[in-house]
N, C-alpha and C positions, 0 to 999 in steps of 0.2 A: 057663560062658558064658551060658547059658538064664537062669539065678540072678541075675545080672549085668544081662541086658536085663532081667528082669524090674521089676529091683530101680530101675533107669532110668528106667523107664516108670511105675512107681506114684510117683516122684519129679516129675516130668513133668507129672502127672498133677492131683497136688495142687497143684503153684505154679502150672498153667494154669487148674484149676477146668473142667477140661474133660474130657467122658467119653473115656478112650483105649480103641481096640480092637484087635483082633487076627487075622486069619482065616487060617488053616493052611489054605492049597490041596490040601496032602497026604492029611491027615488031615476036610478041610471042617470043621474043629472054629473054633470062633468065638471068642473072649478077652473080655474087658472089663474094666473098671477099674469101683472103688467105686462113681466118680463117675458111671459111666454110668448106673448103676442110680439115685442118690440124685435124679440129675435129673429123674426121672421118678415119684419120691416113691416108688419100690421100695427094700427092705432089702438090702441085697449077702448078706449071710448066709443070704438066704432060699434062694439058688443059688451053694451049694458047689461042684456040681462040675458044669461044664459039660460035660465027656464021660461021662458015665455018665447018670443020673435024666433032665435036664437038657437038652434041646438050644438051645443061646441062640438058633442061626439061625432055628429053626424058633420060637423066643420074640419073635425080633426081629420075624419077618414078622407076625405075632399079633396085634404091639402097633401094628404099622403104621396107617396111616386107612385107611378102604376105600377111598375114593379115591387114594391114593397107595402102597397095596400091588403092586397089578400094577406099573406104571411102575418103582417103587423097586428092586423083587427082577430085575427085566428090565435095568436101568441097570447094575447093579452085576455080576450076572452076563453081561452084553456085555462090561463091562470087561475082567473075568479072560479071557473068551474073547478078548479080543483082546489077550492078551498082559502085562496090566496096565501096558502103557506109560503114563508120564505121570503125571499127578496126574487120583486121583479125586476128583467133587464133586456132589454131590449132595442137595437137600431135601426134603425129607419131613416128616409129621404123626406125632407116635407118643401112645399112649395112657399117661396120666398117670394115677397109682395113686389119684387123687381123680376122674375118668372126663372128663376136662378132654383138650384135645389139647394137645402142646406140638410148638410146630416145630422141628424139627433141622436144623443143618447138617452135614453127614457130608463129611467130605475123610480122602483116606486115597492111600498110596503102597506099589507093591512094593518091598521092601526086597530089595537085590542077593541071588542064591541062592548059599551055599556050594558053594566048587568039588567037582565032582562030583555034586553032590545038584539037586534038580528045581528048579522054579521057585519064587522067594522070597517070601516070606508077605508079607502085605500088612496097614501099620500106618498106623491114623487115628485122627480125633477125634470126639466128638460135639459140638457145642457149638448150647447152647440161645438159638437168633434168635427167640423168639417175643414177645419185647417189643419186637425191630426189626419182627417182621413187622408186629406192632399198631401201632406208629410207620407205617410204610410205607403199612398200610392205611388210617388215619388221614389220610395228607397228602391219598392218592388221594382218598378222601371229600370232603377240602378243595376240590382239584385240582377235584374235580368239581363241588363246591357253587359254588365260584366259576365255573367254566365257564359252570355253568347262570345264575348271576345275571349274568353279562355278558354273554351270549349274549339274557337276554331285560331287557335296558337296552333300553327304548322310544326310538327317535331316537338312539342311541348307540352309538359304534364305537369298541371299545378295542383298541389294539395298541402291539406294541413293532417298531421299526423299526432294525437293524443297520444302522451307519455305517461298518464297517467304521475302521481303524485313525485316515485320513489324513480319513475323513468322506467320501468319494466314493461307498462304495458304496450300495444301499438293497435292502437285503433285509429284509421281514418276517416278525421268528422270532414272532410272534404276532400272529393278529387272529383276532374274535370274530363272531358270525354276525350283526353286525348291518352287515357290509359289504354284505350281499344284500337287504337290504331298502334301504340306506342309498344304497346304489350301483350295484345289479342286476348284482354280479359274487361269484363264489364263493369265498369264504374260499381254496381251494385253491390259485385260478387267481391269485390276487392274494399269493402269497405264492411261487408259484413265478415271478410278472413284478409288482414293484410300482410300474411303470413303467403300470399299467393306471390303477392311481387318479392320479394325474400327468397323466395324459393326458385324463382328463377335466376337469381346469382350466381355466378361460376362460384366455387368452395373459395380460391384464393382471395376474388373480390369480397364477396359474402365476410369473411374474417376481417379483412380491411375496416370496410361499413361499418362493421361491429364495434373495431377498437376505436374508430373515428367519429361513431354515435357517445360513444361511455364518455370519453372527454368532450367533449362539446356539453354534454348533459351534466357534466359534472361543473365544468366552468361558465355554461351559460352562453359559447362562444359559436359564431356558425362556421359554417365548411362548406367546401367545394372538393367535388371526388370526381372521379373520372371509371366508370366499370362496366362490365361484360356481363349480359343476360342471354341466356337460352331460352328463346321464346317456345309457345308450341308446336310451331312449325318445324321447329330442328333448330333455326337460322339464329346464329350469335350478333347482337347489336351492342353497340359502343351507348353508354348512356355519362351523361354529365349530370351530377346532384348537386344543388347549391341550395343548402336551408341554414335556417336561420332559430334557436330556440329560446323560444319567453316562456315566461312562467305567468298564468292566470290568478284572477284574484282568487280563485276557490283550491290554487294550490298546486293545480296540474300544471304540468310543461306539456308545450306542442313546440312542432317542430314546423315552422310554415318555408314551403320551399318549391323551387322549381325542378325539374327533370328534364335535358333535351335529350336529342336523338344525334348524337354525333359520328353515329357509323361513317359517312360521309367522310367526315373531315378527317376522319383518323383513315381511312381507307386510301385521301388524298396524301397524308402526312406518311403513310406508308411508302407510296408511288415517289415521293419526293426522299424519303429516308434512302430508298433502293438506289434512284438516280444519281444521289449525293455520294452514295458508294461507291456508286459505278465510276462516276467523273474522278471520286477522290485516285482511284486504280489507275482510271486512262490517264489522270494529269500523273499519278507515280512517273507509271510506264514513261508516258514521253518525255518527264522530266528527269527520266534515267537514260531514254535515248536521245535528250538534247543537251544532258552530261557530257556521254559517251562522243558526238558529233562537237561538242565545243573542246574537249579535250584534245579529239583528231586533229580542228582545227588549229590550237594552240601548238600543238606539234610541229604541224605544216608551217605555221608562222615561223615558228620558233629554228624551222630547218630554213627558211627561206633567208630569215635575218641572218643565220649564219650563212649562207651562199652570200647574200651583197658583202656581208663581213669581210671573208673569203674574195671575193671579186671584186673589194676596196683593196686587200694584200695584194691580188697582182695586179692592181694596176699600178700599185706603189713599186711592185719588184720589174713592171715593164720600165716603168720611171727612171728609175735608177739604174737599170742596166741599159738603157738607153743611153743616161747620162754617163755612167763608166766606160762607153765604149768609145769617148773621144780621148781623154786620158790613157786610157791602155794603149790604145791604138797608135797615139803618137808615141809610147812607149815605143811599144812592138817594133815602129818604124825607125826609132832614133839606133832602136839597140839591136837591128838590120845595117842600117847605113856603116855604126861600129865596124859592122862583123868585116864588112866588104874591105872600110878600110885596114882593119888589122890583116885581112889577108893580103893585101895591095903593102903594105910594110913587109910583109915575111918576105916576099918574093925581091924585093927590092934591097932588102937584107940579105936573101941570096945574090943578089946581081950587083950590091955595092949600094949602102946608104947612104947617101948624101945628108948632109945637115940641114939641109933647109926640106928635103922629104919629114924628115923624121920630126923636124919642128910643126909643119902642119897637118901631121898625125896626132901629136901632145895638144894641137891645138881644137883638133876634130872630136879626141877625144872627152876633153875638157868640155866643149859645148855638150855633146850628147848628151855628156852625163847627167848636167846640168838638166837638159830638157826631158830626158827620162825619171828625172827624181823629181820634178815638177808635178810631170805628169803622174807618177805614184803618189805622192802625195793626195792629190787633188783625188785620185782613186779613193783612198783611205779616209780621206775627208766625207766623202761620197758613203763611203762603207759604214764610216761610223755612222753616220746620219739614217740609215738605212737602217740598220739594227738598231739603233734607239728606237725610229717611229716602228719598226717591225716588235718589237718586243713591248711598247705600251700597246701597239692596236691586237695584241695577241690574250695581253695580261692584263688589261686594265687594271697595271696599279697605281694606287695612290703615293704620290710623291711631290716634292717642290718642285718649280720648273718656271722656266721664262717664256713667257707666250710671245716674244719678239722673237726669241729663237726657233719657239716651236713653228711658227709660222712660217719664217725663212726656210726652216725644213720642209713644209707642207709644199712651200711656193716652190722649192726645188725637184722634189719630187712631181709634183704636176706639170711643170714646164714643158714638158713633151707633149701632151695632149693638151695644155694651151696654143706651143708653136704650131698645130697643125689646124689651127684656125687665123683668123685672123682679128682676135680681141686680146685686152690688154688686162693684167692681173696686176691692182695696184694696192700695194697694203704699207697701211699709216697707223705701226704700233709703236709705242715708246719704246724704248727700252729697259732694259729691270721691271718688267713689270710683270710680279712673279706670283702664282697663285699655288695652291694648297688642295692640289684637285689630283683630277683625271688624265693622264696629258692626253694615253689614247683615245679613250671617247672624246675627249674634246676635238682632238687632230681630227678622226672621224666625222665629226660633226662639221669641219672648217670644208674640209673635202665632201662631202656630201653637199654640201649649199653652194662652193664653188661648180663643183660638176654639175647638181641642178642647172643653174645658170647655163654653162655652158650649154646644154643638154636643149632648155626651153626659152631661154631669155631672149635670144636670137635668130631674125627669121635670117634665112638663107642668103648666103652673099654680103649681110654687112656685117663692119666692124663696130664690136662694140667695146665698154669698160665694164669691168667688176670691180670693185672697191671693198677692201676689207679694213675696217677701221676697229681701234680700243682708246677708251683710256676710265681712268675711276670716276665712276658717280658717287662715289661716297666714301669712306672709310674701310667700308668689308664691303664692296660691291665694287663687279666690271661689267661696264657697257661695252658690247663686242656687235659691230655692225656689217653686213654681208649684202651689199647693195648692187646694183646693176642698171643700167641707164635702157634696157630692153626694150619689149613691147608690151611689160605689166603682165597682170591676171587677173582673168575677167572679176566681175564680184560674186557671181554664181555662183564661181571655182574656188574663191578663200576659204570658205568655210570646210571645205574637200579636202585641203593640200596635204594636212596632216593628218590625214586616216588611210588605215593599207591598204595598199592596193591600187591606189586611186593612179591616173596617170592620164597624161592627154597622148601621150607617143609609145604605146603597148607596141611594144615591137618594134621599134625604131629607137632602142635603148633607155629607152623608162621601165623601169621595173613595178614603179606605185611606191616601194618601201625605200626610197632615199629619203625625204622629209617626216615619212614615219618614225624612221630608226632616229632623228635629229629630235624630232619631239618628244620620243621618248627619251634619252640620254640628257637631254636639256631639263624636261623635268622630273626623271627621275633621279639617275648617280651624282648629273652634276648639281642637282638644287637650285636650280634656275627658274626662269623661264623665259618664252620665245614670241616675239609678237610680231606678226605681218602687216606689211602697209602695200599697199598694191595701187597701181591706176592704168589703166591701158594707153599704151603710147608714151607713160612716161617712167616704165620700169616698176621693179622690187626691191623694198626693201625688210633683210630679214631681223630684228632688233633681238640681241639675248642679255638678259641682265642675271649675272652668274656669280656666284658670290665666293670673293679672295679665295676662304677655306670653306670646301664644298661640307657637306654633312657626313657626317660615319654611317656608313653603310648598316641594314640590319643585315643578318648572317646570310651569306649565299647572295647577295646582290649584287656585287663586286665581278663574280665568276658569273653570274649569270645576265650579266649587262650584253647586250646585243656588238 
């Protein structure tokens, strides 16, 4: 029978890979299998015979850890003293034949006693947990690494919150200590009621939370909130909630999630909300008072352009009355001479007419005549030309017209304030060459770029040329050029010439707005445009390419053309 278990047991022994023992309460004699010895990197062979040389029990306690000998030997002998009811269990540290400890699990049971005979011996195992216990120890470590880094998350409170099955409940199987800083209540207290942090919710967030718990719980989905807590202190904090909710295998949902501390940034986002205000007000404000100040200025512009407008008419009416006053005046003087001689006949007519007086009276008068209707003429020639260019630089209106003519008229009109220089005004237009435009803003524009010139083209004491050229570039296009053989512009200055105000001679009859008033009217009424070529020492030239029939005005541009 002995032969039999034994034979059982070394069978046992090797298909579980686990040390089997043996303890004879009778005899206190101790058993052990191969395995129990190889586990411990001991030779079985080395201990033949455990009742004789040999005592295993007193080998077992040996090998025990110092730590875990007393306990061990006291557990195990309680057992037997109380009868070896039950299942034995018990761990312990044993000494490994390379001086390493290995941890044991020892379980072990009285096996029933043969009738008649004492109490039955008692058969266990050993088996080696010491890569569970280093697993074990390992998690703990973890367990704890992580404790300690979420316990010290700055503004940060991690927890998992039970929902129990239906989602009603709220119990927290974990939260981390930064519920005490975060909320001024203790980990402990808020896990046995987490109706504490709940209750610190303003009413309006508190209802939020709520309808934003139910759906999430119902779809399974996480959330991110944003709310306001009255701690104990009095003092209201901003808190940020972001969780996330699973459901367990035993049914429950939890809610696993973080909580920061965002009083700060919303405090910041306040300070920036306020600022944003403020600036949106001050840009109003000044962008009502840099309205108000562009408007003025438009005005001022706008009264200026009509002054050169204006101060373009008389120079046209100095022009022309300049020029009437050689025609009238030979008038005046032919139909003086007249008068002398009819009164030199009356008197000779009293005293006796001779024939040959009275033939060189018919003959006196006949010339006069002649030479005072010349001269009227050429008045009337003058007048008309006058009231044409006065009536388009007045009306800007749109009509046909021959720019050989309009020009002759320009060139006549200026001729006064060219003869009081000493340069030469030479103009090479075809004739018939008739456009679909503006005449006055155009005449404006011929007169402003000739006067320019004069004005700057030339330094003091020489004589120079202006040349005003046309002919077609194309079909529905005129090229019109306004050149001068001067002393140029610098390159500085090109990019200047056409903005208002600009001028090199403030006060010595530059206004700034002659080549403003030309750049606008070139690209605006007349649908052109205007390109400069400049070089110092070898003149300007000003290039407009302005097309046969100008464009239709949109309403009011016509009257409000400078």
């Amino acid at each position: 029978m002995n032969s039999e278990l034994e034979r059982l047991q070394n069978i046992l022994a090797q298909v579980s890979n686990t040390g089997v023992w043996e303890w004879e309460p009778n005899t206190q004699h101790l058993w052990a299998s191969p395995e129990y010895f190889t586990m411990l990197g001991q030779r079985p062979e080395d201990f033949p015979d455990t009742q004789g040389s040999h005592n295993l029990h007193a080998i077992w306690v040996q090998w025990l850890h110092p730590a875990d000998r007393e306990r061990a030997s006291a557990d195990f002998a309680q057992y037997l003293a109380a009868g070896a009811q039950g299942m034995y269990e018990n761990e312990f540290r044993m000494r490994h034949a390379d001086g390493s400890w290995v941890w044991i699990w020892s379980r072990g049971m009285a096996l029933p006693a043969a009738q008649g005979q004492g109490s039955g011996r008692v058969v266990g195992t050993h088996i080696n947990i010491t890569s569970l216990k280093q697993a074990q120890s390992h998690l703990h470590e973890s367990q704890q690494r992580l404790q300690r880094i979420s316990d010290n998350l700055p503004d940060a409170m991690v927890f998992q919150m039970d929902c129990g099955i239906d989602g009603q409940q709220r119990v927290l199987t974990y939260i981390n200590q930064g519920v005490q800083r975060m909320h001024q209540l203790s980990a402990h207290a808020v896990q046995q009621d987490a109706r504490l942090l709940y209750q610190q919710l303003l009413p309006e967030d508190a209802r939020r939370l709520q309808a934003i718990e139910h759906d999430c719980l119902t779809h399974l989905t996480p959330f991110k909130l944003e709310v306001r807590s009255r701690l104990p202190d009095g003092s209201v904090r901003w808190f940020q909630v972001v969780s996330s909710p699973r459901r367990l295998a035993n049914g429950h949902i939890v809610f696993d999630g973080i909580e920061f501390d965002i009083t700060e940034r919303k405090l910041h986002e306040q300070e920036i909300h306020t600022l944003n205000t403020q600036l949106e007000q001050r840009v109003q404000e000044r962008t009502a008072q840099l309205q108000t100040t562009l408007e003025r200025l438009q005005q001022t512009q706008e009264g200026l352009l009509q002054s050169e407008k204006l101060a373009s008419l008389g120079a046209l009416v100095a022009g022309v009355a300049h020029e009437l006053s050689t025609p009238i005046g030979n008038a005046v003087t032919v139909a003086s001479t007249l008068q002398h001689a009819q009164q030199r006949l009356q008197q000779q007519v009293a005293s006796g007419l001779t024939r040959t007086a009275l033939a060189q009276y018919l003959a006196d008068a006949q010339e006069g005549s002649a030479i005072i209707e010349r001269n009227l003429h050429r008045a009337a020639q003058l007048l008309g030309s006058f009231k044409q260019l006065a009536v388009d630089q007045t009306s800007s209106q749109r009509r046909r017209f021959d720019l050989h003519e309009l020009m002759q008229e320009i060139a006549l009109t200026m001729r006064p304030a060219i003869r009081r220089t000493a340069h030469q005004l030479h103009c090479t237009i075809p004739p018939q060459l008739e456009l679909e435009s503006y005449p006055g803003p155009l005449g404006q524009v011929l007169m402003n770029l000739i006067a320019n010139a004069l004005t700057h083209a030339f330094a003091a004491g020489v004589a120079g040329n202006i040349w005003v050229q046309a002919w077609l570039c194309d079909d529905d296009c005129v090229r019109l050029v306004v050149s001068d053989d001067g002393c140029g512009i610098p390159a500085k200055q090109q990019k200047r010439v056409f903005d208002p105000f600009f001028t090199t001679k403030l006060g010595q009859g530059g206004s700034g707005l002659g080549l403003h008033i030309v750049y606008t009217l070139v690209t605006g009424l007349l649908g052109g445009r205007i390109a400069l070529e400049s070089y110092c020492g070898q003149g300007s030239r000003f290039t407009l390419e302005l097309p046969l029939c100008a464009p239709m005005p949109s309403v009011g541009t016509a009257q409000d053309a400078p």
